[in-house]
Steps between C-alpha positions, in 0.01 A plus 500: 500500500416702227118575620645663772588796315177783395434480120675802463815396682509195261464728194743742579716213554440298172560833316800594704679141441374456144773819444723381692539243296460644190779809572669416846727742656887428446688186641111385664290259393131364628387118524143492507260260636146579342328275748558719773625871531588538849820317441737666247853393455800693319870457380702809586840511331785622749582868409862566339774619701307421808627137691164348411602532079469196315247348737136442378276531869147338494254761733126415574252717567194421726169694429278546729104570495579813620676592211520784373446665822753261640830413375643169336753329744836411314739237591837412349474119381855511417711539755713804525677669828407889446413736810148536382431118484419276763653174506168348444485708164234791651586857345542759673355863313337770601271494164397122645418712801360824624654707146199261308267656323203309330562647151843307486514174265664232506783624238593791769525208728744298337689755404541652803613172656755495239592855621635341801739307372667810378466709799423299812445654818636403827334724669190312472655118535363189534836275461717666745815361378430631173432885668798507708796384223281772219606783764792378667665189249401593146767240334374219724147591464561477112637201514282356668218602296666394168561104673173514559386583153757262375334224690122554482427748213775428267317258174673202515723452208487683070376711424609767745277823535638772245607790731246821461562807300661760681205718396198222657714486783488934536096461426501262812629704728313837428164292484569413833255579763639739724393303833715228353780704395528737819847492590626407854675757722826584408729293579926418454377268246608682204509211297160375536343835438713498154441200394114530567490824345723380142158404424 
């Protein structure tokens, strides 16, 4: 609940999410629930040219009372087979991890989350399959990806998400945080690392 949080975690939160709302960053958006903080939910539009595009992904974030100190956990609601998401929709980044630092916000989540979706990581899996057929498979990991987004993340029938300016998309990747965006080891998969990197 909400009287978990310190008074000073809720008001840095009920600032934070009150801009959010008012000037969110591109292709995100923030449901919130004014009864309680600790549970903050987001639509995150699938980047372009990335197998996830045309997909809107729902993401919650869990806050803790030792927030800011601590930080939020994230889960995928939507589901979506990427190396860096568990099949039970946990993320997998290092600023969820040992890169937090308390000064980072909620936006800086959110957008770093999106972040993966342009440059996941295998190095750091949780889905396995996903890992393996980025490095080795890159068609069939695309594919796969994209049925997936078809199936769970797609909106179901008009009207269809307008694609994103070539120029939002460019913003997206160089906002990205670079423990999201850290490349993999090189690998033969020349056409993975181009098509990340068109962005």
């Amino acid at each position: 609940m909400a009287q978990r949080l310190s008074a000073a975690a809720v008001r840095r939160l009920g600032a934070e999410l009150q801009r959010l709302q008012a000037s969110p960053p591109e292709g995100i958006s923030v449901q919130i629930d004014e009864e309680t903080l600790t549970e903050i939910g987001a639509t995150i539009d699938g980047p372009q040219d990335t197998p996830y595009e045309g997909g809107r992904f729902q993401v919650r974030l869990t806050i803790d009372e030792g927030f800011p100190d601590t930080p939020p956990k994230g889960v995928f609601v939507t589901r979506i087979f990427h190396p860096n998401v568990s099949e039970r929709g946990e993320i997998c980044v290092n600023t969820l991890k040992k890169d937090w630092q308390k000064h980072y916000g909620i936006e800086h989540v959110l957008v770093t989350v999106k972040c993966l979706l342009i440059y996941p990581n295998p190095e750091s899996a949780l889905n396995e399959e996903a890992g393996r057929l980025l490095l080795e498979r890159y068609d069939d990991y695309a594919r796969h990806a994209r049925l997936m987004t078809e199936i769970h993340a797609r909106p179901k029938g008009p009207p269809a998400l307008q694609p994103q300016p070539a120029a939002a998309a460019a913003t997206d990747a160089e906002n990205c945080d670079p423990a999201a965006r850290k490349p993999a080891a090189p690998t033969k998969a020349a056409k993975r690392k181009t098509n990340l990197r068109r962005l």
